[in-house]
Every structure is written in structure tokens, then in C-alpha cells.
C-alpha positions in Angstrom: 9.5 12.7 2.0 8.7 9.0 2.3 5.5 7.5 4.4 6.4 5.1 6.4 3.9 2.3 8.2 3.6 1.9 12.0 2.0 -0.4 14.4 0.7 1.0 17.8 1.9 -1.4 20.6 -0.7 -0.9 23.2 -3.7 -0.5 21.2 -2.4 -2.8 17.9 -3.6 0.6 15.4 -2.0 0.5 12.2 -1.1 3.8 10.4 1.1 6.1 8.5 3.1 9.0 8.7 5.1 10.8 7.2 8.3 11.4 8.0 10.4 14.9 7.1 13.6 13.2 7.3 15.1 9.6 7.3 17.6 10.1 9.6 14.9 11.3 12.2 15.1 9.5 15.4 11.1 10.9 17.0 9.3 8.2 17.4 5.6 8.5 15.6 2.6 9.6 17.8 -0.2 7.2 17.6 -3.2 9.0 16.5 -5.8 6.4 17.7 -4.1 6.6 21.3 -1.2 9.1 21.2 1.0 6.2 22.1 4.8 7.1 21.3 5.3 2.9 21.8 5.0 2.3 18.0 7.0 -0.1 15.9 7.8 0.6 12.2 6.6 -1.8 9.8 8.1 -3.4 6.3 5.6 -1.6 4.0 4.9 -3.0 0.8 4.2 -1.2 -2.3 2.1 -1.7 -5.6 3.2 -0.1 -9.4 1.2 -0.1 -12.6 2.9 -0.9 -15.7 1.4 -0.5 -19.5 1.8 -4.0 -19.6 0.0 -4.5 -16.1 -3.5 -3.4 -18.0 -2.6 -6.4 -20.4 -3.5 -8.7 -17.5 -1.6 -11.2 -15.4 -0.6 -13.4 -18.7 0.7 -11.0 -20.2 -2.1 -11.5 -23.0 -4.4 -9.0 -24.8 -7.8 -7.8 -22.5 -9.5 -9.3 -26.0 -8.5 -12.6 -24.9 -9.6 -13.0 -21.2 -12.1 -15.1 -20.7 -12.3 -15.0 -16.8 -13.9 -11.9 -16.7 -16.6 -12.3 -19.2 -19.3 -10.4 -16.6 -17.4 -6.9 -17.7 -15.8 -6.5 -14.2 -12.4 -7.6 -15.0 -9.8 -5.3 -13.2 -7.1 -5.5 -16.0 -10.0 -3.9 -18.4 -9.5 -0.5 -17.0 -11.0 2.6 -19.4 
């Protein structure tokens, strides 16, 4: 059962909900206004690799040298 993303047309509220079926034609309530007038929106989507933790080079954690503080976010642990 996917999620899909949804913006509220009177009040702007962004949210998600998940829908049971693709081919379902009810449009999502909104639950900041209960507002049926809500738009579907392209969602985008974000996938960690083993060679994501490597950094965005591509190169060993050993050799970054932006993140020398200890707070780089490809260090992971």
C-alpha cells in the first residue's frame, strides 16, 4: 500500500496518506481542515546504498576531510 503526498487547496496543509488501493478514486480528507479539495503531489523519495555511507565521492570515510569536527553524515556507526 503506497503513501501518497497531498496538498490541501484552501488551507495550503501538506500531508500524507495512505491509500488501500491505486485505482481508488476518494479523494483524501485534509486532516488540518477536513477539506476533500486536495491535489496529489509528485513525491520524491530517498534510498541508502552501502556505497552511500562511502560519501558523495565515492571515496573512503578515512579520506574526508570536510567533516573533520566528527559530524560528518556519511560517518554513520
Amino acid at each position: 500500500m503506497p503513501f501518497y503526498e497531498y496538498q490541501c487547496e484552501p488551507c495550503g496543509h501538506r500531508f500524507e496518506e495512505l491509500v488501500r488501493s491505486i485505482t481508488s478514486k476518494v479523494k483524501a480528507a485534509c486532516p488540518s481542515c477536513g477539506s476533500k479539495r486536495t491535489v496529489q503531489q509528485l513525491s520524491v523519495f530517498a534510498a541508502q546504498t552501502a556505497t552511500a555511507a562511502a560519501g558523495p565521492s565515492g571515496r573512503a570515510k578515512a579520506s574526508c576531510q570536510t567533516c573533520s569536527d566528527g559530524s560528518c553524515p556519511y560517518a554513520g556507526g
